[in-house]
N, C-alpha and C positions, 0 to 999 in steps of 0.2 A: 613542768618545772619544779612544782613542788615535790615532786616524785624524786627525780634526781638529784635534791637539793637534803630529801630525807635519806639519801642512800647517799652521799657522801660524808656525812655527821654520822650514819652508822660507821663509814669505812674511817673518818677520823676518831671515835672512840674505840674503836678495835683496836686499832695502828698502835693507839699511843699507849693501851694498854699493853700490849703485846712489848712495847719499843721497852718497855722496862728488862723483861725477859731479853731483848735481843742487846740490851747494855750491858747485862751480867755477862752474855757468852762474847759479846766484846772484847772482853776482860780474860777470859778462859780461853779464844781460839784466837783472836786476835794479838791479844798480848802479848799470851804466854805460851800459843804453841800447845795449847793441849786438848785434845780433842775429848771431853769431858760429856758423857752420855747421862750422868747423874741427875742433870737438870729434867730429866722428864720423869725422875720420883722428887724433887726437890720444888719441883711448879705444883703438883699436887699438895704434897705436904703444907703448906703452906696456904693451899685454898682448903684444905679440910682442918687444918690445926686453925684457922678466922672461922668456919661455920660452925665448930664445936663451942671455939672463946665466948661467937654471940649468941650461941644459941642458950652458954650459961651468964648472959650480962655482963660483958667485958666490952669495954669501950672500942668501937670498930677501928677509931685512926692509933690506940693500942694496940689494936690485932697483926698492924703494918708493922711498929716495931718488933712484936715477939715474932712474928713471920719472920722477920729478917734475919735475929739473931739465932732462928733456928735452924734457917737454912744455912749460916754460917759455918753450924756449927757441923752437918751433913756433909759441905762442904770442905771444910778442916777435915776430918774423915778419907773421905777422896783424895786430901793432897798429902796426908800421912799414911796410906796404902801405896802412893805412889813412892813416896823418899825416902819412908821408915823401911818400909818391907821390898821393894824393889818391884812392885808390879807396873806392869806397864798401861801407860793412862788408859787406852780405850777398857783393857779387863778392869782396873779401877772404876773405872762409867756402870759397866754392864753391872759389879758387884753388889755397888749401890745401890745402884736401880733399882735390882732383884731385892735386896733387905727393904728400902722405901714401899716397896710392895706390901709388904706384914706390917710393918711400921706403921702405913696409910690406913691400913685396913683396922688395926687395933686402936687406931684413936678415932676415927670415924666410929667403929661398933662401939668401944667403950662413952663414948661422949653423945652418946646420939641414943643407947638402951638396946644394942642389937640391931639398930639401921645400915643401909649400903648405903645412904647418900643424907647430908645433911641440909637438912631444907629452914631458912628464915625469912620468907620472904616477908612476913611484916613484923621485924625487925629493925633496928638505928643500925645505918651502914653508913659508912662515910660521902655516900653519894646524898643522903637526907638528913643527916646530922650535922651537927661543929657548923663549919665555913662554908658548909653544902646549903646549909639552911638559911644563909644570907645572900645568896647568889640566887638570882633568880630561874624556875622551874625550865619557864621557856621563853624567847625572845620571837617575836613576829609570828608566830603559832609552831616554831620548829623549839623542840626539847634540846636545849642544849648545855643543862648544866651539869652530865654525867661526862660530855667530852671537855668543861670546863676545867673540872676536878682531874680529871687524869690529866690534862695537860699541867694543870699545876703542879700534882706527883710527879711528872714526868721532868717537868724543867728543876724541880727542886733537886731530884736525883741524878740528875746529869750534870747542875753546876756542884753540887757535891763531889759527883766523881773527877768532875776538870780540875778542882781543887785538890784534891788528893793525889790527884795522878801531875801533879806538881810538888808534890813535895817530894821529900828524899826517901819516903817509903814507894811515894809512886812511882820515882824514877828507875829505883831499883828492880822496880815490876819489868817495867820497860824491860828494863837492862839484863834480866834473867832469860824473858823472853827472845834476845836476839843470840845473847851468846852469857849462859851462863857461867863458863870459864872466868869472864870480866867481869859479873860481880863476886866470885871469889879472889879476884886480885883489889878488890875491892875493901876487902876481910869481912864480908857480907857472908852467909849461907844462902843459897840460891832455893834450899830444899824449904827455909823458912819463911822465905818471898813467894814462892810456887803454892805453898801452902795458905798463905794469906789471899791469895791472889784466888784461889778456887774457891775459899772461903767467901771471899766480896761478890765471886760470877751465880754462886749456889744461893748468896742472902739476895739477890735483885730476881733472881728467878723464882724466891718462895712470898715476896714481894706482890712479884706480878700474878703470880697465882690466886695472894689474899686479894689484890685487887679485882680480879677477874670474877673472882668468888660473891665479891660482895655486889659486883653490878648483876649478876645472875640472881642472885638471891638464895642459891645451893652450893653446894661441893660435892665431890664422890674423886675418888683415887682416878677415875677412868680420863678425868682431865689431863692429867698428862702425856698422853698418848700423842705423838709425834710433837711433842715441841722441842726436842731439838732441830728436827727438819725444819718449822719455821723460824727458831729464832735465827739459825744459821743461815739460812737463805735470805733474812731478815738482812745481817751482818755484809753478806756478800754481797748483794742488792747496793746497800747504802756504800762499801766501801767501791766498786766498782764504779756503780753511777756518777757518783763522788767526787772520783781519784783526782781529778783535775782542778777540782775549787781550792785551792789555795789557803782561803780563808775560812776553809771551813773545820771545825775540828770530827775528828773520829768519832766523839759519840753524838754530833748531830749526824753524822752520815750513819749512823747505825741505825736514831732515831727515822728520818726519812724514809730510810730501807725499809722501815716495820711498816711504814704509811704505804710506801709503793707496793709491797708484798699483797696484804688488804686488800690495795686497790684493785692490782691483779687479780685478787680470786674472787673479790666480789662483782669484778666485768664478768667473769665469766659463767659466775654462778646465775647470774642476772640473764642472760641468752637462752639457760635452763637446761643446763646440766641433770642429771639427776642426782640425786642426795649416793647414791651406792660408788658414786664418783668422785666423791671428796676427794679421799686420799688421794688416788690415782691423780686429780688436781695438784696438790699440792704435791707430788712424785714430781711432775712436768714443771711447774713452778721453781723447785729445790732444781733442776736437771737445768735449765735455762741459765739461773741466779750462777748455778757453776759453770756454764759454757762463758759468761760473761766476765765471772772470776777466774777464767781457767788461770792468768799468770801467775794469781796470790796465792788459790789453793796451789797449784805445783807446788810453789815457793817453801808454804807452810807444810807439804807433806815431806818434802825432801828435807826441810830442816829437822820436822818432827823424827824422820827415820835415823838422818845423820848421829840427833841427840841420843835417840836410841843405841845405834853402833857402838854410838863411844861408852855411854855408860854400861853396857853388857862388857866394851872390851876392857874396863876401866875394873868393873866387878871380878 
């Protein structure tokens, strides 16, 4: 009992970590229709731009804000290759990506003395600092104030986001996303919403990156390697599963999805897989997540191609 009561506190501190990353591409595949690949140098960036801050004495729940506004600003990047220059999202994703690569790698080497990976483990991280440090270690002999903390993260950035995506900037997101034609009859720019909008999906995934960073106690660039496969499988998960609750909004069904996702691989990991089968896991995972989304994903790629058509026939 204890055994699977300690392996589901691991699968809810993953989840909700994770669920941060699958909010931003909420935002980015959900919203707005754009299949945005950037976030797998934009989750690193983010976890090595927090182990360089602490590893020079920078306040860790600090690290979460400059994470954010840098991933914005990668992000802003990404939706001005798309609307300035006319490239089309998925090469916009790869382009980024490829730069996040040297990017990653020269503030890790330079902030760390010629290091590949930035190591603090006995460091103030937000998991044993601030509000960490008033919250108790462990309840009943189970550790649970590292999944206390990220759900607090987690809830504070999703009613953040419900709020915003209520107001007239939010709505305009929406509204770019379905049919951008109608927010130009709007007198809105659609290419300034898409831009903002990538900007918010790239600052929650260099977010979740610092946070991830900081319960590890390292960073290296190589963290980002397939987190678009989970945050999207994350998304699809949650809005699938979902589709039917009424009352429930988008980003707790995104949040959910990142918990089911988890759940998923750590059943499986637990039967005893071998480690050279991660990936390959997470392949069949992602493969599933889309059989179960097959109407949305359709839906989103044919809108995605349409939007394309026109803007080539419009150029």
């Amino acid at each position: 009992m204890d055994i699977f009561l300690n392996i589901l506190i691991g699968i809810v501190e993953e989840g909700l970590m994770y669920a941060l990353l699958a909010l931003g591409m909420y935002i980015t595949y959900s919203l707005l229709d754009f299949p945005d690949l950037s976030v797998d140098g934009t989750f690193p960036l983010g976890a090595v731009l927090t182990g360089v801050l602490i590893m020079h004495g920078v306040n860790p729940w600090l690290c979460l804000i400059i994470s954010f506004a840098v991933g914005m600003i990668a992000g802003t990047i990404t939706g001005i290759l798309n609307v300035k220059l006319n490239i089309i999202p998925l090469l916009c994703g790869i382009i980024m990506y490829t730069a996040m690569l040297s990017v990653n790698l020269v503030i890790i080497r330079k902030g760390t003395d010629g290091m590949a990976i930035a190591s603090f483990f006995n460091e103030e991280t937000i998991f044993n600092s601030g509000i960490a440090s008033v919250i108790p270690q462990s309840v009943g002999g189970f550790y649970l104030r590292t999944a206390i903390i990220s759900l607090i993260i987690v809830v504070i950035c999703k009613i953040l986001m419900d709020l915003y995506l209520k107001t007239k900037s939010g709505l305009l997101l929406r509204a770019t996303g379905d049919n951008e034609r109608y927010t130009s009859m709007l007198g809105c720019n659609p290419g300034t919403v898409k831009i903002l909008g990538l900007a918010l999906g790239n600052g929650f995934a260099a977010v979740a990156g610092s946070v991830i960073a900081q319960n590890k106690g390292s960073a290296d660039q190589q963290m980002g390697v397939g987190m678009v496969v989970l945050g999207l499988a994350s998304v699809i998960i949650g809005l699938s599963v979902f589709k039917n609750v009424k009352f429930m909004k988008g980003t707790t069904m995104v949040i959910l999805g990142s918990l089911l996702y988890k759940a998923s691989y750590q059943i499986v990991l637990e039967l005893g897989l071998p480690t050279e089968f991660n990936n390959l896991l997470k392949a069949v995972i992602f493969l599933i997540a889309l059989i179960l989304g097959g109407t949305q994903i359709t839906s989103l790629i044919k809108s995605f191609t349409s939007k394309n058509g026109k803007e080539k026939a419009n150029a």
